[in-house]
VOGU-3710 file (C-alpha; in Angstrom, 3 decimals, decimal comma):
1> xxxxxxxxxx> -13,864/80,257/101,427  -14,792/83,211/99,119  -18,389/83,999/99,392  -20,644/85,518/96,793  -22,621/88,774/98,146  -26,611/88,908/96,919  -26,672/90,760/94,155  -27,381/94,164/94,755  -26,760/95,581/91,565  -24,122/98,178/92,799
11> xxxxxxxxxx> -21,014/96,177/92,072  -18,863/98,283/94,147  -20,914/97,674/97,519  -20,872/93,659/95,942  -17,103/93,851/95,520  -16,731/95,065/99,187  -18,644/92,551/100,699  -16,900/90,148/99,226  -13,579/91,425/100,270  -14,869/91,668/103,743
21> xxxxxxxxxx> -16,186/88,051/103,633  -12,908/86,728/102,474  -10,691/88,825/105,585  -13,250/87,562/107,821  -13,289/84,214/106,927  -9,248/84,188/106,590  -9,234/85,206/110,445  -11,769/82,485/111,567  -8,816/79,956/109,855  -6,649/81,006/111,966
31> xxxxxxxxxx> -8,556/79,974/115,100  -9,294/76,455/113,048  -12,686/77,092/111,692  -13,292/76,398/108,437  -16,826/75,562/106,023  -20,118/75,316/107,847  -18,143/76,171/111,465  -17,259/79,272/109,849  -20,421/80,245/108,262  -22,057/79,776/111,833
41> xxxxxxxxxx> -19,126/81,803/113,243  -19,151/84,531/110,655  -22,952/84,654/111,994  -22,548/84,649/115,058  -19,398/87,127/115,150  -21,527/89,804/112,663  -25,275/89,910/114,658  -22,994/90,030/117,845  -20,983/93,879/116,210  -24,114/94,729/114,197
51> xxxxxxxxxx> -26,094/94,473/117,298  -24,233/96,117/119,847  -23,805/99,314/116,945  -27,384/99,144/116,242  -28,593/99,190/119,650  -26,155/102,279/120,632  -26,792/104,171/117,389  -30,457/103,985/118,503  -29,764/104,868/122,257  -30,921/102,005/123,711
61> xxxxxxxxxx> -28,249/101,904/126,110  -29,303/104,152/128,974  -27,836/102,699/131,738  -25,245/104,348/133,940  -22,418/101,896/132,724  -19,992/102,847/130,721  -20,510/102,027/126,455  -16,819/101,525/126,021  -16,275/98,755/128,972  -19,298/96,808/127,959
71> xxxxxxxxxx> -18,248/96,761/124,240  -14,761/95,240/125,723  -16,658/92,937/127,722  -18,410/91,342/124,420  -15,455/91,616/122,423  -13,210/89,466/124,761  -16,374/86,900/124,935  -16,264/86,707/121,126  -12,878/85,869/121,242  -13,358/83,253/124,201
81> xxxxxxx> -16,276/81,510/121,624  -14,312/81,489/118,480  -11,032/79,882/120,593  -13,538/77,327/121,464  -15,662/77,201/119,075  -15,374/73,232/118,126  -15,400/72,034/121,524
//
């Protein structure tokens, strides 16, 4: 599924996220997901990374534990959903 970026009117940041889109959506075949499962997962995978960055890059994460372990953690869980995503 190739999807079309907003336009942005920098066709070099338009061409990238298109190129992204289509890697990302490529890997989501291969656990079985394709059209509107794939949208949701593509959704679900990118506010799970862009809020775990965002929320570090801000220092929101204080606590004693450490950054690398709990980014792991949600990275193994985001594989566990996508293997069972249609379940």
């Amino acid at each position: 599924m190739t999807v079309h970026a907003p336009a942005s009117g920098d066709d070099d940041d338009a061409s990238a996220s298109s190129s992204i889109s289509d890697v990302v959506f490529n890997v989501l075949e291969g656990y079985g997901l394709l059209g509107d499962d794939a949208v949701d997962a593509t959704r679900f995978l990118r506010s799970s990374l862009h809020g775990f960055v965002d929320l570090e890059t801000r220092g929101a994460f204080e606590l004693p534990v450490d950054l690398e372990r709990s980014f792991a953690r949600l990275t193994e869980s985001v594989v566990v959903a996508l293997d069972t995503w249609s379940r």
